[in-house]
N, CA and C of each residue as an Amber inpcrd file, in Angstrom:
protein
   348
 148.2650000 117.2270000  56.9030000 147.0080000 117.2210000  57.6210000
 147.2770000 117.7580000  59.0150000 146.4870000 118.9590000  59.6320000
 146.7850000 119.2030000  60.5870000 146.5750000 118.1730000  61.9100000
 146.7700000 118.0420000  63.0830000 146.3580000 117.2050000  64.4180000
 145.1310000 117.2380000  64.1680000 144.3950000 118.1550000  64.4680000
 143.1920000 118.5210000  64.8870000 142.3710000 117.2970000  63.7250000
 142.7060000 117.8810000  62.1990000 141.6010000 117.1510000  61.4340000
 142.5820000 115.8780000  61.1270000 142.7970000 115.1010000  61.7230000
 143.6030000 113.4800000  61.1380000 142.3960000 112.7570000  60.5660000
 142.5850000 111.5620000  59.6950000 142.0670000 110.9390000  59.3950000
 141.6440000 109.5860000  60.2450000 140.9470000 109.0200000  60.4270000
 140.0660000 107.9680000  61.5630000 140.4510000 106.8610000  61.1030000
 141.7230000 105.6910000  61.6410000 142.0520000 104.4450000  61.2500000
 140.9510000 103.8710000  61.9730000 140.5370000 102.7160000  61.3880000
 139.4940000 101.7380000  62.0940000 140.5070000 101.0280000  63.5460000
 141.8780000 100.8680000  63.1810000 142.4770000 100.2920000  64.7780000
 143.0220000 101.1800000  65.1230000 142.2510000 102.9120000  65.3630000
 142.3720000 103.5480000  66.4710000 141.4710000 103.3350000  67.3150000
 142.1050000 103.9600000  68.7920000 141.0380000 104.4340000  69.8570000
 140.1950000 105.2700000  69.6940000 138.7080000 104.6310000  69.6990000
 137.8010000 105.8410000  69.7540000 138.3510000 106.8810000  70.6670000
 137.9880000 108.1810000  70.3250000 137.6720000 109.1670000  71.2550000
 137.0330000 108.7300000  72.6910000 135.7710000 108.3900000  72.3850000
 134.6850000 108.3610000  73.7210000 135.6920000 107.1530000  75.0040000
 136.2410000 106.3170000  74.0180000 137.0840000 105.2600000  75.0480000
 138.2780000 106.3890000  75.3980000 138.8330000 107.2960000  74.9680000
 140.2460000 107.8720000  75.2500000 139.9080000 109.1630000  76.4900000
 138.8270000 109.6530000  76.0200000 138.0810000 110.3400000  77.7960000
 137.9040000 109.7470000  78.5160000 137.1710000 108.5410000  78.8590000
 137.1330000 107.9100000  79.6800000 138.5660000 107.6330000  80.1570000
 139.4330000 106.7050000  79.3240000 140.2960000 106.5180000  79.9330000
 141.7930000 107.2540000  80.6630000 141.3830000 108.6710000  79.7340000
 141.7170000 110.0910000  80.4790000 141.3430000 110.4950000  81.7970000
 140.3010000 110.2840000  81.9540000 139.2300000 110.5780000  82.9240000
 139.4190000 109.8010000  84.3900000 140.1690000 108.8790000  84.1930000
 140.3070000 107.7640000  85.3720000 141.7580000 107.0470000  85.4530000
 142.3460000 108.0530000  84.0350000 144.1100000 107.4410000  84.3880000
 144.8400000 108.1820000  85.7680000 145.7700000 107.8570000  86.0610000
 146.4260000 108.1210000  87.2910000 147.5750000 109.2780000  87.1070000
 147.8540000 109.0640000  85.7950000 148.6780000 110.2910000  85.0310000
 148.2440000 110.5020000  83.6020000 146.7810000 111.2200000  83.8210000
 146.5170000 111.2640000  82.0620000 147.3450000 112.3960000  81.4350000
 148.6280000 112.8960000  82.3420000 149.8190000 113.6350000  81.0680000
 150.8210000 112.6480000  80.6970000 150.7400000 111.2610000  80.6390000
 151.7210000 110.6240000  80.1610000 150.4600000 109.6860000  78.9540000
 150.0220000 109.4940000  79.6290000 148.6120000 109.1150000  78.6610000
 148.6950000 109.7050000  77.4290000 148.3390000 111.1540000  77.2960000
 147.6690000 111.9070000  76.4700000 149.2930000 111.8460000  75.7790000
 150.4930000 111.8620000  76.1500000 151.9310000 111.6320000  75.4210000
 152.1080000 110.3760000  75.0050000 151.3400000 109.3020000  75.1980000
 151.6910000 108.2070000  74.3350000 150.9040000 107.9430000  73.2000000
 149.7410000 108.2860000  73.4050000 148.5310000 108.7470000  72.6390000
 149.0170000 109.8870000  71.3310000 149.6950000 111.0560000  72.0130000
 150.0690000 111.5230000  70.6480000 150.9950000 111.2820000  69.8620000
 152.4360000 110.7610000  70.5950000 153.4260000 109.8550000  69.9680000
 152.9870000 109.1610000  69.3050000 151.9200000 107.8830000  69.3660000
 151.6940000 106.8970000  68.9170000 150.9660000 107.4600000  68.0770000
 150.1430000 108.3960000  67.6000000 149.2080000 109.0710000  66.4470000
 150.3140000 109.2700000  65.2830000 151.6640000 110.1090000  66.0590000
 151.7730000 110.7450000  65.3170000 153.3500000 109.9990000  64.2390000
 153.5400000 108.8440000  65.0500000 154.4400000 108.0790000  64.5060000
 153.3790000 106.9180000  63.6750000 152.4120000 106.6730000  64.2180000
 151.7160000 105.1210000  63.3380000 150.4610000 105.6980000  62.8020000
 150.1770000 107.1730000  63.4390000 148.9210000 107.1450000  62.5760000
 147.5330000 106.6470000  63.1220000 147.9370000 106.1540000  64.2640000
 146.7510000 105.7080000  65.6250000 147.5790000 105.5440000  66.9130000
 146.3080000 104.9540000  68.0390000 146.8300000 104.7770000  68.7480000
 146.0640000 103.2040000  69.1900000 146.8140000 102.5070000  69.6030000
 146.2110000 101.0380000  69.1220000 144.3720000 101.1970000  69.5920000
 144.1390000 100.3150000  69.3700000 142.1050000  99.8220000  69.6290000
 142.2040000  98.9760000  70.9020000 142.8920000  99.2190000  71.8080000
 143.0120000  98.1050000  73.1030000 142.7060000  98.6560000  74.3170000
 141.3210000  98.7870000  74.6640000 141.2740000  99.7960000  76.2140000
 142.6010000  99.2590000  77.3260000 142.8410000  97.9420000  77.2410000
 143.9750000  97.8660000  78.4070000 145.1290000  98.6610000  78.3350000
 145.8680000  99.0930000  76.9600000 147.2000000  99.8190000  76.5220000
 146.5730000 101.2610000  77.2370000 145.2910000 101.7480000  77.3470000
 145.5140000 102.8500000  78.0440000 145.6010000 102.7660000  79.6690000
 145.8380000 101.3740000  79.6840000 146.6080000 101.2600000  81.3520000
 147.9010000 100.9360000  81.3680000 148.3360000  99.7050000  80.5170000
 149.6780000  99.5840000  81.0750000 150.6090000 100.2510000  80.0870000
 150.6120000 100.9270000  78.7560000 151.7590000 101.8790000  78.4660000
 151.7890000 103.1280000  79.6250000 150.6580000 103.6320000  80.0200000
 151.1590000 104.9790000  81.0340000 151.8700000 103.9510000  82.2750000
 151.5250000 102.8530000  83.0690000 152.0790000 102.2410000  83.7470000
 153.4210000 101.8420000  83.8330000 153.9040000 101.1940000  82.4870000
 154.9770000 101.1880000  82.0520000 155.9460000 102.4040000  82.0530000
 155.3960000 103.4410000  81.3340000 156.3390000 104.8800000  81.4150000
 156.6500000 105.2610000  82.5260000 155.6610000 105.3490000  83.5370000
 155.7410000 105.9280000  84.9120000 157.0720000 105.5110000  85.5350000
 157.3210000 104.0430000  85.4850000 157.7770000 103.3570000  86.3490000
 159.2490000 103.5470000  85.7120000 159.5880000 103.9440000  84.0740000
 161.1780000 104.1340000  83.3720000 160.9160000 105.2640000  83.3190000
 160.2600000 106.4430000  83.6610000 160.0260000 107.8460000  82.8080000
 161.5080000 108.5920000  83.2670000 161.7130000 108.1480000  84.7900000
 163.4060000 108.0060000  85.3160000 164.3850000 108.0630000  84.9320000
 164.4230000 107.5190000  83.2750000 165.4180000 106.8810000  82.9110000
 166.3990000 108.1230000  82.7470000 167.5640000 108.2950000  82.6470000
 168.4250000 108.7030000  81.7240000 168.3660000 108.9440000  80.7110000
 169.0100000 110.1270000  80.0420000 168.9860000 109.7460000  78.3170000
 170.2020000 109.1480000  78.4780000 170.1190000 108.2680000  77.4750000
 171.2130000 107.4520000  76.8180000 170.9480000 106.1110000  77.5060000
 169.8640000 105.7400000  78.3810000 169.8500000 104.3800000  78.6840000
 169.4080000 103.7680000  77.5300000 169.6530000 102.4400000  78.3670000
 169.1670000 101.6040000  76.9360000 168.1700000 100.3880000  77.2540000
 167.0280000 100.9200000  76.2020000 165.7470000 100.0400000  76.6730000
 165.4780000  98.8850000  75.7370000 165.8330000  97.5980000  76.6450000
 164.4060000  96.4580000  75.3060000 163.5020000  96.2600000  75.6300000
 162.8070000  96.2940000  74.6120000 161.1920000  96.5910000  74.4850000
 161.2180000  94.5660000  74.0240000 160.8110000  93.9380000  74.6110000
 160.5090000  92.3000000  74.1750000 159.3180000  92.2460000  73.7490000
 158.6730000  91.7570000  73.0840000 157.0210000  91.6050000  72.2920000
 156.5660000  93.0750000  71.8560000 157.6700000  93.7900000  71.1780000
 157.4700000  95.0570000  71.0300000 156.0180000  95.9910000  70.4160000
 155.1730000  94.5000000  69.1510000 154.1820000  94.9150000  68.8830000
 153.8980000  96.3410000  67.8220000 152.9520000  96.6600000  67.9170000
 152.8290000  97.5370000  67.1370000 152.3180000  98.7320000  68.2770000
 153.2740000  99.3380000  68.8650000 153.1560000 100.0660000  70.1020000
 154.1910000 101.6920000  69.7880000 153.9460000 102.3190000  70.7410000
 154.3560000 103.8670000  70.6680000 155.2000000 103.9460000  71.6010000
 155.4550000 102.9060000  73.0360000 156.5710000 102.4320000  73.7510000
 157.9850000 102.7910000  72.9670000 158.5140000 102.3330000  71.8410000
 160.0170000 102.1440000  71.3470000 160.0910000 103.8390000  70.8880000
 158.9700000 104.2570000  70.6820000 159.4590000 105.5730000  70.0540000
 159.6850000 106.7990000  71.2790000 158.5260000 106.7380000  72.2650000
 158.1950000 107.8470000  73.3580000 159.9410000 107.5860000  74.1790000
 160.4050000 106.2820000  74.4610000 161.8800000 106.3060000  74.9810000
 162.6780000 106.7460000  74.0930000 162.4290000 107.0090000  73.0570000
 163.7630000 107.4850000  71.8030000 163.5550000 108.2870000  71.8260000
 162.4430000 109.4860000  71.8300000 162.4470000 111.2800000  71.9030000
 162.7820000 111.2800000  72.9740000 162.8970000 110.4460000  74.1940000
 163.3240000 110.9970000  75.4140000 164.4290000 110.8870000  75.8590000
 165.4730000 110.6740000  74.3870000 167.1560000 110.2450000  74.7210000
 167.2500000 108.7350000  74.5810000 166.6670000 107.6900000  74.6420000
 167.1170000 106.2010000  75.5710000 167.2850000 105.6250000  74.3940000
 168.5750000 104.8350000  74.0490000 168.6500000 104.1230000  72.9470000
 167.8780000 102.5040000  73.3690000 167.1010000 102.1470000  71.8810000
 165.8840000 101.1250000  72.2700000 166.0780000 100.2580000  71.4130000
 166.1570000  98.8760000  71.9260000 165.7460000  98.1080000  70.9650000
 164.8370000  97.3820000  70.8930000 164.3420000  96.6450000  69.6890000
 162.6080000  96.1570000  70.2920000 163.2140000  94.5240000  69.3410000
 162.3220000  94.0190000  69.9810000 161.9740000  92.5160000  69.6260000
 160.8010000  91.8700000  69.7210000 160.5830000  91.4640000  68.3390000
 159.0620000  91.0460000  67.8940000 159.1000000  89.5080000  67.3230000
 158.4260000  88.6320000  66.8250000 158.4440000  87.6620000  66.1290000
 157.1010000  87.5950000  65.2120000 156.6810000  89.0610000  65.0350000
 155.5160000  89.2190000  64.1290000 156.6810000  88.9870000  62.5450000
 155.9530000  88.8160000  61.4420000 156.4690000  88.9200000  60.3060000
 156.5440000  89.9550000  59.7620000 155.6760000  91.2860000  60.0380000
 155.4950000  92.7610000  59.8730000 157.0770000  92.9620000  59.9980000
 157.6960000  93.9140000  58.7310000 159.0460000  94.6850000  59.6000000
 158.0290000  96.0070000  59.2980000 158.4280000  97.1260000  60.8180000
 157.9670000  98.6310000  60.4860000 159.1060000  99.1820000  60.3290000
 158.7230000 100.2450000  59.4260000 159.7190000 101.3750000  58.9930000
 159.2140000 102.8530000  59.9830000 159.4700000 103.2980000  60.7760000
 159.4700000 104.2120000  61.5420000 158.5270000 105.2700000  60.7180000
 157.8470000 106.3230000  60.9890000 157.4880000 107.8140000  60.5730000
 158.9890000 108.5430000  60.0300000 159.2760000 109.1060000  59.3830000
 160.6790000 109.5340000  58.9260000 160.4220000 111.0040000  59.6980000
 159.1360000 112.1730000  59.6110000 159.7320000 113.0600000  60.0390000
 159.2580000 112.7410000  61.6140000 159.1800000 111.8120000  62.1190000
 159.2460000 111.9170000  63.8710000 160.8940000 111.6860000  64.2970000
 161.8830000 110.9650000  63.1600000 163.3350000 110.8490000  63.6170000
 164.1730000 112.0340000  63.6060000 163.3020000 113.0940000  62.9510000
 164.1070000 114.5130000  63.1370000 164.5200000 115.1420000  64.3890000
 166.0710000 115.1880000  64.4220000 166.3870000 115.4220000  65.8290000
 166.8400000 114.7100000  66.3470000 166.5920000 113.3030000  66.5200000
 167.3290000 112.1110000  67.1500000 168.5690000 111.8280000  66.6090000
 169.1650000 111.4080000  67.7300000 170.5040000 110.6350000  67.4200000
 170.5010000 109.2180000  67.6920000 171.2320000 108.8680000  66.3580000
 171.0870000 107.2010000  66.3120000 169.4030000 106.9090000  65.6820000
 169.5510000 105.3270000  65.9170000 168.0970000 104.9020000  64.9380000
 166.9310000 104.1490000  66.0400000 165.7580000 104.2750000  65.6690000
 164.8540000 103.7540000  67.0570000 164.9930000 102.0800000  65.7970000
């Protein structure tokens, strides 16, 4: 399926909420990169107007990092956080106490070294 035509999960972000919150982010190019990471590894991008504040918030503040640092992600969730630091070099580990285990997108690990 190309980007353009994806299919509409009910716990994605509407559109009309993702302009807006384009529209008034402080860096909507890290925005619009967690947004497509997170599409394109889960298939959405969560249904939570606040995540389009504090994941770009969050990035801003590690976007710094090194490759090869190493990030834990604590209440990791069902988020695009563990993956956007793993295309960007940073070995990650996440910690959840949901009962969900996720299995990653297989072709987003193409290219990486090591496992998110």
């Amino acid at each position: 399926m190309s980007k353009g035509k994806r299919l509409r999960l009910a716990c994605d972000l509407p559109d009309s909420d993702l302009a807006l919150a384009l529209s008034t982010a402080e860096r909507p190019d890290l925005l619009r990169s967690l947004v497509e990471t997170s599409r394109d590894a889960l298939g959405f991008f969560p249904n939570h107007y606040h995540d389009t504040i504090s994941y770009p918030w969050i990035t801003e503040r590690l976007e710094s990092l090194p490759p090869a640092a190493r990030v834990l992600d604590i209440r990791a969730g069902v988020s695009p956080m563990a993956v956007w630091f793993a295309k960007r070099g940073c070995f990650v580990e996440t910690v959840d106490s949901h009962q969900i285990v996720r299995t990653p997108y297989r072709p987003l690990m193409t290219g990486l070294d090591g496992d998110i």
